[in-house]
Wavefront OBJ file of the C-alpha trace (Angstrom):
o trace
v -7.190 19.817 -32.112
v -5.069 16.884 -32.751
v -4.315 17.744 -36.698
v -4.038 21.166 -35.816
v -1.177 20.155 -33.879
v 0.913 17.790 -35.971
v 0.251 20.283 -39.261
v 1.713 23.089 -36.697
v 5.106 21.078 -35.735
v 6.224 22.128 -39.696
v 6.570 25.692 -38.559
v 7.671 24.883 -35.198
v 10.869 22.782 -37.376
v 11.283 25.201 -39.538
v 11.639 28.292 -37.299
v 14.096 25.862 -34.803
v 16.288 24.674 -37.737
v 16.548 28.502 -39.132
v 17.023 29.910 -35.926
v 19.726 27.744 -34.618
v 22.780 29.510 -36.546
v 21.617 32.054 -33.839
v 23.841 29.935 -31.336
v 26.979 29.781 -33.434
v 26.793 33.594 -34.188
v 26.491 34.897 -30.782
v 29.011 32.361 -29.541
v 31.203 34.967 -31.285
v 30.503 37.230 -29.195
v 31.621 34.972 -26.046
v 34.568 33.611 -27.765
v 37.250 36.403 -26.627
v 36.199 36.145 -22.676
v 37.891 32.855 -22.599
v 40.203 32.635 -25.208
v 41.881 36.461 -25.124
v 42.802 35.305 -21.664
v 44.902 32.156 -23.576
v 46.328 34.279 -26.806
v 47.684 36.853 -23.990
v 49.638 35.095 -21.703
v 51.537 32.876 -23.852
v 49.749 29.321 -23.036
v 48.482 29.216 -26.962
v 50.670 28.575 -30.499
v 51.359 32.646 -30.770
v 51.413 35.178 -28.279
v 49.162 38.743 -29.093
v 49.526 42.095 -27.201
v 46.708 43.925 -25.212
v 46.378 45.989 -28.222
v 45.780 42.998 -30.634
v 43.305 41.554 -28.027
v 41.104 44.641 -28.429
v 41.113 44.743 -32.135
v 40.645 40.927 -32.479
v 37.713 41.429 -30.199
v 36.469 44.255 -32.661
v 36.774 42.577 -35.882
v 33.446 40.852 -35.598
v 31.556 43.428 -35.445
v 32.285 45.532 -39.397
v 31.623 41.528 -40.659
v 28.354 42.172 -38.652
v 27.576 45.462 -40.699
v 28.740 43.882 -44.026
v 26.903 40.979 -43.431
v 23.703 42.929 -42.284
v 24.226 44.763 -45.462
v 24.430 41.746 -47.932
v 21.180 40.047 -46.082
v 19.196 42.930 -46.883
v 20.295 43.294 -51.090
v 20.066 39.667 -51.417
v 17.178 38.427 -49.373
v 15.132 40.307 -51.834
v 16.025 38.325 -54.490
v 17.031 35.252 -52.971
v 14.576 35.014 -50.540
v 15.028 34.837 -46.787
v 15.831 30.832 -46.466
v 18.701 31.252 -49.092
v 20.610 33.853 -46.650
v 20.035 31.552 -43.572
v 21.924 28.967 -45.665
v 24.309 31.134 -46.700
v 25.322 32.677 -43.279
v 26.310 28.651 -42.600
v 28.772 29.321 -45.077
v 30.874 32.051 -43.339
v 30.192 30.961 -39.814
v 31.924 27.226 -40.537
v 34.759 28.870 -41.998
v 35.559 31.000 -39.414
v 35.757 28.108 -36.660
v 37.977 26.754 -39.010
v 40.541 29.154 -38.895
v 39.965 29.656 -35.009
v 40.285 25.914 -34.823
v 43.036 25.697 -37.041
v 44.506 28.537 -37.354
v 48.718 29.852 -35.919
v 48.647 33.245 -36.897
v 47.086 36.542 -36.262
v 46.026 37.402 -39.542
v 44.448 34.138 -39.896
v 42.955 34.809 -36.366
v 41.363 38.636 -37.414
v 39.833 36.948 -40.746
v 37.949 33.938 -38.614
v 36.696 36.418 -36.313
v 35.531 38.891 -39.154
v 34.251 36.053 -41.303
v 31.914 35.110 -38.218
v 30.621 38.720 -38.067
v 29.898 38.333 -41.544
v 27.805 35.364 -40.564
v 26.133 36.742 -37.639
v 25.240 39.821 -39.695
v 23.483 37.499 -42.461
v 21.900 35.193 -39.609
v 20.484 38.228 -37.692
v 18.743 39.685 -40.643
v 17.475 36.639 -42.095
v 15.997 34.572 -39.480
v 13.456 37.283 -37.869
v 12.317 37.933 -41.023
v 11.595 34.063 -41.975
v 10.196 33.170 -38.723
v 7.747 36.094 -38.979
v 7.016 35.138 -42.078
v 5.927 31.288 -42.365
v 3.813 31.253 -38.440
v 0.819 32.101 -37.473
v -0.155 34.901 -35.215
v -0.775 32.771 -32.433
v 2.239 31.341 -32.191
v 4.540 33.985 -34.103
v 5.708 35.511 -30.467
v 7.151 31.848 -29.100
v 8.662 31.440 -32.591
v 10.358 34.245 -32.339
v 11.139 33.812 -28.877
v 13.717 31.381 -30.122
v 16.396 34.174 -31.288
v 17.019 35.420 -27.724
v 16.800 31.885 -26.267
v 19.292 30.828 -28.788
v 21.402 34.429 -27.961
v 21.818 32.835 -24.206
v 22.703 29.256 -25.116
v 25.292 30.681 -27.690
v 27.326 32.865 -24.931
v 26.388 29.660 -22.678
v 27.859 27.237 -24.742
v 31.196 28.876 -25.350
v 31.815 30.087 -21.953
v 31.357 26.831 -20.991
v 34.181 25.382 -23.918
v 36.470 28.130 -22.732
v 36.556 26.830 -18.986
v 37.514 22.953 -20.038
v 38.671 23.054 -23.229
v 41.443 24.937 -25.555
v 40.908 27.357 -28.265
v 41.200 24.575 -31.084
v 38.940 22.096 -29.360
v 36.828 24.648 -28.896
v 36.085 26.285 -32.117
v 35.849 22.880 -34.130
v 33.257 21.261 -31.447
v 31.658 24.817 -32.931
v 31.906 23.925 -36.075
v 29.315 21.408 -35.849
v 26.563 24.005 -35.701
v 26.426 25.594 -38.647
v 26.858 22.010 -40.298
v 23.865 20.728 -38.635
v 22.049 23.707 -39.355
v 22.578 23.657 -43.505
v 22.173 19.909 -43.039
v 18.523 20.368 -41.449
v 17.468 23.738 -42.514
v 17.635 22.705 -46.222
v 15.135 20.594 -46.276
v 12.537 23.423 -44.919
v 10.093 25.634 -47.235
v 11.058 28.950 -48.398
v 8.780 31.697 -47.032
v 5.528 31.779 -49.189
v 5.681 35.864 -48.755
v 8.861 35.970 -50.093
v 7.891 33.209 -53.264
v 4.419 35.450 -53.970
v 6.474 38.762 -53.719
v 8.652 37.114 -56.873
v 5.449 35.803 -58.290
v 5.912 32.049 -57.831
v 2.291 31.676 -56.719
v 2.222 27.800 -57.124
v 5.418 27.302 -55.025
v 4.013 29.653 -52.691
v 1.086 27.746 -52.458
v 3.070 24.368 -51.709
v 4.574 25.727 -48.775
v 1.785 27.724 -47.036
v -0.469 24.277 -47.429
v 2.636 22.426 -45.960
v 3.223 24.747 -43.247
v -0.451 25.308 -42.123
v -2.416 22.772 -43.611
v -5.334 22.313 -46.173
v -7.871 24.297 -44.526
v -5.807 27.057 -43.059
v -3.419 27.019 -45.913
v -6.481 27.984 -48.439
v -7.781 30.721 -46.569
v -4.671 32.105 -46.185
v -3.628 31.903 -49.921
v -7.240 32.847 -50.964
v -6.311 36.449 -48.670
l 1 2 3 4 5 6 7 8 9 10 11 12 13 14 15 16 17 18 19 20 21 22 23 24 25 26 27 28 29 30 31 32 33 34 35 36 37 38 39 40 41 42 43 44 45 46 47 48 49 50 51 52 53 54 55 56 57 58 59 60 61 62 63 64 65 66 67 68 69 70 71 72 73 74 75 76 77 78 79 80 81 82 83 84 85 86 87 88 89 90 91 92 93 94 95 96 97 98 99 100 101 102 103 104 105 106 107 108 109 110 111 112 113 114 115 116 117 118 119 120 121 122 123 124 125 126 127 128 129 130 131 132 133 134 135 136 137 138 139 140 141 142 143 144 145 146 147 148 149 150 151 152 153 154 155 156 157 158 159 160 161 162 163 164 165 166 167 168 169 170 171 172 173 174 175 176 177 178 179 180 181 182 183 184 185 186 187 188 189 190 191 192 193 194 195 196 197 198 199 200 201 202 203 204 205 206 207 208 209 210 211 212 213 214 215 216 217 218 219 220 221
């Protein structure tokens, strides 16, 4: 019962790590209820009209769609853990510019960039986490996406009432950097690495994620 355990925490890590880019991309989605308020009535470095609120609201969500859209070309070459590490990429950049940005333009191409992000981190992590647990434990696993959903529109809500827009979106920076800085180190799905033929590899990481005697049956299947 023991072993089982310990040889069990690998997926456990690996589906926390991948999933936690969740929480940066649906912070996103908080981010105007606080900080429209700020860009509207002049307390900020530029002032933006009602009009400008709405579309800077909007912006995130065609980076969603193109984002979506890359996950699902690439992931099937890539592989699923590549995309996770990708969406990093776009996500940190757009805190950036919320962070450091003065202008609108630089404003509208944060908030798309994080669409971008969310759309990559949405496609990619159900798919991994679905991919490297086992049944009995798939359903917590995956559980983690709309715990992470909450603690994203949480966290933000909670920067907006204490903090200012800059502070803000640089303390949010920090999330995608811990999550390339951890999720690196995990094992690419073995379904994805036996789908490209890379049936050694594959068999690395379903050993490491389940074990020697689960691991074998399952690669034997």
């Amino acid at each position: 019962m023991f072993n089982h355990g310990v040889l069990r925490i690998s997926q456990y890590i690996s589906a926390l790590t991948g999933s936690f880019n969740i929480i940066s991309s649906e912070m996103h989605f908080g981010w105007p209820s606080s900080a429209l308020m700020m860009l509207t009535n002049g307390t900020y470095h530029f002032q933006i009209s009602a009009e400008e609120a709405s579309w800077l609201a909007v912006v995130l969500f065609p980076g969603i769609v193109v984002g979506a859209l890359v996950a699902n070309i690439l992931s099937r070459s890539f592989g699923r853990k590549s995309i996770i590490l990708m969406s990093t990429v776009p996500l940190f950049v757009s805190w950036v510019l919320l962070g450091f940005g003065r202008s609108k333009v630089i404003f509208y191409i944060g908030r798309f960039l994080g669409g971008v992000g969310g759309g990559l981190s949405f496609s990619a992590v159900p798919m991994y986490v679905g991919e490297i647990s086992e049944p009995h434990i798939r359903g917590f696993l995956s559980s983690l996406c709309p715990v992470f959903v909450v603690l994203g529109m949480f966290f933000i809500n909670l920067l907006g009432l204490y903090l200012s827009i800059s502070t803000s979106a640089l303390i949010a920076c920090g999330i995608p950097l811990f999550t390339f800085a951890t999720f690196f180190f995990m094992p690419e799905s073995p379904v994805f690495l036996m789908s490209k033929g890379n049936q050694e590899q594959a068999k690395k990481n379903l050993l490491l994620l389940r074990g020697p005697e689960n691991g074998y049956k399952e690669f034997q299947r």
